[in-house]
DSSP file (Angstrom, degrees, kcal/mol; ACC not computed):
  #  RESIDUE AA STRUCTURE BP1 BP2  ACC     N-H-->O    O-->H-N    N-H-->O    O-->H-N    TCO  KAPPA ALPHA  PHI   PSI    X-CA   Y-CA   Z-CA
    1    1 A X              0   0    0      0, 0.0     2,-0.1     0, 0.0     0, 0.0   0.000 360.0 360.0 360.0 125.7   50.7  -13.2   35.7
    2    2 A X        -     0   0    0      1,-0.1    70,-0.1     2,-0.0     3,-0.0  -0.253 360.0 -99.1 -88.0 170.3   54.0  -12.2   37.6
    3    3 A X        -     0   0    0      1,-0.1    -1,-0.1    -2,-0.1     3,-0.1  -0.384   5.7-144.1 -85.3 171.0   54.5  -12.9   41.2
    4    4 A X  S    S+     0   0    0     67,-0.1    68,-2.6    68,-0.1    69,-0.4   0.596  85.3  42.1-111.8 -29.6   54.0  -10.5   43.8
    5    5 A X  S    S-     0   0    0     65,-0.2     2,-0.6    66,-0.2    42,-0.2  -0.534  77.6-110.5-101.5 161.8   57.2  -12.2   45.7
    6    6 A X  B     -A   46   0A   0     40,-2.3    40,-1.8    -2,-0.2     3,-0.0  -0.859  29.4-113.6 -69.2 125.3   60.6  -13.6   45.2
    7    7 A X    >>  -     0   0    0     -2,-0.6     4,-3.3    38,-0.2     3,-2.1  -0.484  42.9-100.7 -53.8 138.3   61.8  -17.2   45.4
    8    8 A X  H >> S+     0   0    0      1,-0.3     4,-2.5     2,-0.2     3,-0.6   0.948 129.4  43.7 -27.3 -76.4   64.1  -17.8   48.1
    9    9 A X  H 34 S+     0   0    0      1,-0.3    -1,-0.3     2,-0.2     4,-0.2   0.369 103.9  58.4 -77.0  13.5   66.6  -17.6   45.3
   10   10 A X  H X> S+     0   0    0     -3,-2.1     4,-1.6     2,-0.1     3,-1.0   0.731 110.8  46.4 -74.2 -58.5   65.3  -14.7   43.5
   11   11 A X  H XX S+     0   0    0     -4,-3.3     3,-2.4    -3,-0.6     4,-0.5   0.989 109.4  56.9 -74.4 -68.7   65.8  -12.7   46.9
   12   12 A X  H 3< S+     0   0    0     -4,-2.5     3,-0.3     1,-0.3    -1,-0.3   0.558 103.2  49.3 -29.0 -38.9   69.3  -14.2   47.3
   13   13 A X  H <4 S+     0   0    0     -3,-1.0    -1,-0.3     1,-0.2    -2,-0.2   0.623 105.6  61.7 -96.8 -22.7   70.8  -13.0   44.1
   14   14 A X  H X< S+     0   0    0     -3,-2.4     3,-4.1    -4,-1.6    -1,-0.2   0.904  76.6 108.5 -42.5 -43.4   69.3   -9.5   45.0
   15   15 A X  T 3< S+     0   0    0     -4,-0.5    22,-0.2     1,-0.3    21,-0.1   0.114  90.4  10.4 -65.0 123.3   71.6   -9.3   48.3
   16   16 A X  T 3  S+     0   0    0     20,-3.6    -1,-0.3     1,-0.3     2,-0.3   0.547  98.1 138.2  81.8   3.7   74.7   -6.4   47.7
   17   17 A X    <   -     0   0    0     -3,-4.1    19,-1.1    19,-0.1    -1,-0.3  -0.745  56.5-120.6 -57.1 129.8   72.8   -5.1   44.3
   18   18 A X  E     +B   35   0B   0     63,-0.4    63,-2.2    -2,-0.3    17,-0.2  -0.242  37.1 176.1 -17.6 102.3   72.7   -1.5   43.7
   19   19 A X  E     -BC  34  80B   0     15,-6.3    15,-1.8    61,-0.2     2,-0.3  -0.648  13.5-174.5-122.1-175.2   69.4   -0.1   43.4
   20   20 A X  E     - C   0  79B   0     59,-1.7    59,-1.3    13,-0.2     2,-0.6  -0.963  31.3-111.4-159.4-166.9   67.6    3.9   43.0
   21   21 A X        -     0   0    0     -2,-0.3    10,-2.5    11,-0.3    11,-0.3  -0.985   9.7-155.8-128.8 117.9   64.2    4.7   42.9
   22   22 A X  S    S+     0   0    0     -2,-0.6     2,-0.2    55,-0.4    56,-0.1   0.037  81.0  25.6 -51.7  -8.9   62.5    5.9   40.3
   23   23 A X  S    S-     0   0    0     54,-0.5     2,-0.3     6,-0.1     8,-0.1  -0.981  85.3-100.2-152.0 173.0   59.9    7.7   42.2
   24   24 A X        +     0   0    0     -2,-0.2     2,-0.3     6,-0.1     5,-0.2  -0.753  48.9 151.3 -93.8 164.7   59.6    9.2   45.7
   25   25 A X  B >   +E   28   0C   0      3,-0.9     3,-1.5    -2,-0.3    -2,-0.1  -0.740  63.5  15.4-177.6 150.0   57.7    7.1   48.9
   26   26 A X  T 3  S-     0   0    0     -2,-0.3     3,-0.1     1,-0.2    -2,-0.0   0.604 130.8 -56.8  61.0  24.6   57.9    7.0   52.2
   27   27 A X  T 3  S+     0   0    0      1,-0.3     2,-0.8     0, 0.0    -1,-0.2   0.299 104.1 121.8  83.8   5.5   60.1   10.4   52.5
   28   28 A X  B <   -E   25   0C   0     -3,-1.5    -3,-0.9     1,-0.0    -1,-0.3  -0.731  60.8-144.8 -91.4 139.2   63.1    9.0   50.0
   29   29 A X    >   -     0   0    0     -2,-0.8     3,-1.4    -5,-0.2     2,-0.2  -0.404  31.7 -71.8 -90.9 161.0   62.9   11.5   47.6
   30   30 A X  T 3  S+     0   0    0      1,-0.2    -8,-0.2    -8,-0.1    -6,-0.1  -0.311 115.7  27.0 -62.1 139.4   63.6   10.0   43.6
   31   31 A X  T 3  S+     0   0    0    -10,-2.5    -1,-0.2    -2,-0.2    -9,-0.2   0.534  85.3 148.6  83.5  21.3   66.5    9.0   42.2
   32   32 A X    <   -     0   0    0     -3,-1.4     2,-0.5   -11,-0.3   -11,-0.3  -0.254  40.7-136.1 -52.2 128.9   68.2    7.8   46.1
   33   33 A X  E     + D   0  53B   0     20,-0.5    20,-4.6   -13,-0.2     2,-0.3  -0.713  31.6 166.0-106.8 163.7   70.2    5.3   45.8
   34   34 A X  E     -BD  19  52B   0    -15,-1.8   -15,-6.3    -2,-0.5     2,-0.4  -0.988  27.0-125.0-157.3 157.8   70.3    2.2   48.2
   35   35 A X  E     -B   18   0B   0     16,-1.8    16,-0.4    -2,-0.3   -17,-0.2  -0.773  27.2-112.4-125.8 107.3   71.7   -1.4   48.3
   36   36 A X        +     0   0    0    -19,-1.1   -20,-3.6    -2,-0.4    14,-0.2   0.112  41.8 171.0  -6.6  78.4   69.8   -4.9   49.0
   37   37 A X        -     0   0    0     12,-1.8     2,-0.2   -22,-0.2    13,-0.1   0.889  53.9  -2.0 -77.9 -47.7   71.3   -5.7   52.5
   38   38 A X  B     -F   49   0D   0     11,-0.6    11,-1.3   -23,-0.0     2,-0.2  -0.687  58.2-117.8-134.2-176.1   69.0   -8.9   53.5
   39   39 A X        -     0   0    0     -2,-0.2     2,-0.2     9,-0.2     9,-0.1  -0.419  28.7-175.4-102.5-178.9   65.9  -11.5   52.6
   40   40 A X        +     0   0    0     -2,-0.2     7,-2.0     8,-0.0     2,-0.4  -0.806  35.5  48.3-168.7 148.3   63.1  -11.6   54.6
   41   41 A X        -     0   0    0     -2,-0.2     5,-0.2     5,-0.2     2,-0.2  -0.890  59.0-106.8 122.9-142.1   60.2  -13.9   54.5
   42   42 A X  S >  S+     0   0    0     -2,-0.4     3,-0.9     3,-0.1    -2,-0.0  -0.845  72.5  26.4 179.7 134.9   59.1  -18.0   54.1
   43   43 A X  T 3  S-     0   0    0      1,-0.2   -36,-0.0    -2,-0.2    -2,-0.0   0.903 129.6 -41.9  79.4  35.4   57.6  -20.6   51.7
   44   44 A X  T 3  S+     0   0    0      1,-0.1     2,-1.0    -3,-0.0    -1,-0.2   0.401 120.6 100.8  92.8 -22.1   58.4  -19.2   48.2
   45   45 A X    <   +     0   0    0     -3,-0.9     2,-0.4   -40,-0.1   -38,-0.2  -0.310  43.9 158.6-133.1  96.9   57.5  -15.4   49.3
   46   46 A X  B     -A    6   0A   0    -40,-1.8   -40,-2.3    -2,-1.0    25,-0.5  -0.671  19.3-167.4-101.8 119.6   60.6  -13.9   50.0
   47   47 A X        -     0   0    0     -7,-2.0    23,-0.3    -2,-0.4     2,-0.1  -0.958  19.7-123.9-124.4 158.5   61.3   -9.5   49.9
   48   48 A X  E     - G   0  69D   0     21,-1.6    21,-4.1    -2,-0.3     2,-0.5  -0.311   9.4-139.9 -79.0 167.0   64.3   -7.7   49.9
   49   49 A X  E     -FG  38  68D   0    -11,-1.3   -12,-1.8    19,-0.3   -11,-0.6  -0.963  17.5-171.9-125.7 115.5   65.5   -4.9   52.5
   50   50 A X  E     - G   0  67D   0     17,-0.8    17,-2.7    -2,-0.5     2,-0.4  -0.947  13.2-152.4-112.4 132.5   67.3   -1.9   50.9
   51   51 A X  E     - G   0  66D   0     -2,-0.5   -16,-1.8   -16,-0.4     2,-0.3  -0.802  25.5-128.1 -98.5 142.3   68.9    0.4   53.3
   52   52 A X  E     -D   34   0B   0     13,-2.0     2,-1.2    -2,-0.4    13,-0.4  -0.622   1.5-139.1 -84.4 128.0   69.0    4.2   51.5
   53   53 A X  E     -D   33   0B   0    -20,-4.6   -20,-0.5    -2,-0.3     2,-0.5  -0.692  21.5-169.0-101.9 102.1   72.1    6.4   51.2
   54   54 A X        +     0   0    0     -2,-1.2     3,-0.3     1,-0.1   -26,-0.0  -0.559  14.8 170.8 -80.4 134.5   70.6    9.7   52.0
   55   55 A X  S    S+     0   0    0     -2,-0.5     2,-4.5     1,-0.2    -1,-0.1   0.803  70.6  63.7-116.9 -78.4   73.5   12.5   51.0
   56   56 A X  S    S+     0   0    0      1,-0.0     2,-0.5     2,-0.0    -1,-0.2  -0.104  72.1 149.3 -98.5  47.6   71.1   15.6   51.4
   57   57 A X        -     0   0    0     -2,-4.5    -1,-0.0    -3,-0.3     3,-0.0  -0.687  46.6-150.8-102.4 157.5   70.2   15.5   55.3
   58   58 A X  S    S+     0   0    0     -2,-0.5     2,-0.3     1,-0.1    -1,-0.1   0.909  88.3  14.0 -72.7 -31.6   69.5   18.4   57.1
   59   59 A X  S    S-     0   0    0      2,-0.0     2,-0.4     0, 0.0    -1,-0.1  -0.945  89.0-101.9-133.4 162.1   70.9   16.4   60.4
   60   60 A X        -     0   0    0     -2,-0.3     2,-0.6    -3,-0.0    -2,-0.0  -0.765  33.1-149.2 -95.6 145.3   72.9   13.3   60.7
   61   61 A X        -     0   0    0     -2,-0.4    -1,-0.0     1,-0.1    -4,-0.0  -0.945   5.9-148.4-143.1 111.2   71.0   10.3   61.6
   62   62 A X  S    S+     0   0    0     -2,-0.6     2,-0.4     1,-0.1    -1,-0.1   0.470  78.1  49.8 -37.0 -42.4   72.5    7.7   63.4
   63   63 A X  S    S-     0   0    0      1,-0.1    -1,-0.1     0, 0.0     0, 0.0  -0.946  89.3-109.3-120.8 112.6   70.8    4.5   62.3
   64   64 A X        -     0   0    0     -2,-0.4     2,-0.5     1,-0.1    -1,-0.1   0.416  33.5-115.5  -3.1 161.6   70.4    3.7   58.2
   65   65 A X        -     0   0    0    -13,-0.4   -13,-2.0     2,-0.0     2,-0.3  -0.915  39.0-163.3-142.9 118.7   66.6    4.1   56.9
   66   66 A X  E     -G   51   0D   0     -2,-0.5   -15,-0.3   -15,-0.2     2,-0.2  -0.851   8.6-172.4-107.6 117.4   65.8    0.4   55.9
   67   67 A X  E     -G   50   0D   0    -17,-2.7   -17,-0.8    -2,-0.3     2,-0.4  -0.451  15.2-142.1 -86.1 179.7   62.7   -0.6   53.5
   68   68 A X  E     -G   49   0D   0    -19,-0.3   -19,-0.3    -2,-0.2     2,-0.2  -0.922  15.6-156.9-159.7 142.1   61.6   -3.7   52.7
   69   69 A X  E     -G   48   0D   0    -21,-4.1   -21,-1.6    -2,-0.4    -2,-0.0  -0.807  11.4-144.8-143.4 106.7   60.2   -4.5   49.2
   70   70 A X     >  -     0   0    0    -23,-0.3     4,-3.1    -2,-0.2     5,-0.4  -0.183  42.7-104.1 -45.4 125.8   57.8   -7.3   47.7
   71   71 A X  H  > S+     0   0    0    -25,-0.5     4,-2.8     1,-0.3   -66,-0.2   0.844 122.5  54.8 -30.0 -44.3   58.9   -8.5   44.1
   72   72 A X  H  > S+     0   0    0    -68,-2.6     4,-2.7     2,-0.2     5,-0.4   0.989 110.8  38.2 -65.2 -69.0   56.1   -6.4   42.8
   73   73 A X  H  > S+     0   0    0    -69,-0.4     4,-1.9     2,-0.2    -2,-0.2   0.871 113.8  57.7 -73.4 -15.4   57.1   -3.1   44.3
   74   74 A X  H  X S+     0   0    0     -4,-3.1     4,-1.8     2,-0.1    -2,-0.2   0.951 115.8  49.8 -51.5 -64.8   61.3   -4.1   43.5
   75   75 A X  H  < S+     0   0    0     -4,-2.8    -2,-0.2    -5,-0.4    -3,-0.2   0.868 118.1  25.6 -24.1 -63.2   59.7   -4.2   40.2
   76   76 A X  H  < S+     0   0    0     -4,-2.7    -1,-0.2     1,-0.2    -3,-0.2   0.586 129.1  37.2-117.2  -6.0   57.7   -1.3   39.6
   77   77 A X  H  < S+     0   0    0     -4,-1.9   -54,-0.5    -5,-0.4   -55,-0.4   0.433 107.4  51.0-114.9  20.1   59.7    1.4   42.1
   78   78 A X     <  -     0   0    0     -4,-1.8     2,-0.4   -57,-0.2   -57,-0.2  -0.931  56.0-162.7-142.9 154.8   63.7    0.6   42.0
   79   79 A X  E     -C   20   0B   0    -59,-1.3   -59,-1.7    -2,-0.3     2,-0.3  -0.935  29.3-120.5-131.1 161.6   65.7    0.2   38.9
   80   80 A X  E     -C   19   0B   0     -2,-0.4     2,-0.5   -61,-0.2   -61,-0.2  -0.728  19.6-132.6-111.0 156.1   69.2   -1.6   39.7
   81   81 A X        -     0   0    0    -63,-2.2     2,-0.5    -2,-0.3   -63,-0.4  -0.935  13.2-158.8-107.5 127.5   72.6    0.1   39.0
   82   82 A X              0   0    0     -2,-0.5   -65,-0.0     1,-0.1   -63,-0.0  -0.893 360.0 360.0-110.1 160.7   75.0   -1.7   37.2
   83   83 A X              0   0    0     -2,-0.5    -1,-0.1     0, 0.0    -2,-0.0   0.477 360.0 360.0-132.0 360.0   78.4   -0.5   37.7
């Protein structure tokens, strides 16, 4: 059975990877790309925060649009870029 969370140091080694999305939610359309800015969490269940780089907005928007992601959903909606 796979974890639903990250270990503290699971989530650490995320922080400054490249990610994109492999489907749309939450109004980021597929294939967006974003990068792992923080940790968040306590006690072994630890998620990332990916802030989005949106290229195609209709207006420019002042503050980043930040998600937060659960091992499980890193997992099954972001694929990482290596570059």
């Amino acid at each position: 059975m796979r974890s639903e969370y990250f270990s503290e140091k699971e989530a650490e080694s995320k922080i400054n990877k490249l990610v994109v999305t492999l489907r749309e939610f939450s109004g980021i359309p597929k294939h967006t790309a974003g990068k792992v800015t923080r940790i968040y969490g306590d006690k072994d269940k630890y998620g990332v925060d990916i802030e989005w780089q949106l290229i195609h907005e209709k207006r420019p928007r002042y503050k980043p649009i930040v998600d937060g992601f659960s091992k499980l959903e890193y997992e099954e909606f972001l694929q990482e870029i290596n570059l």
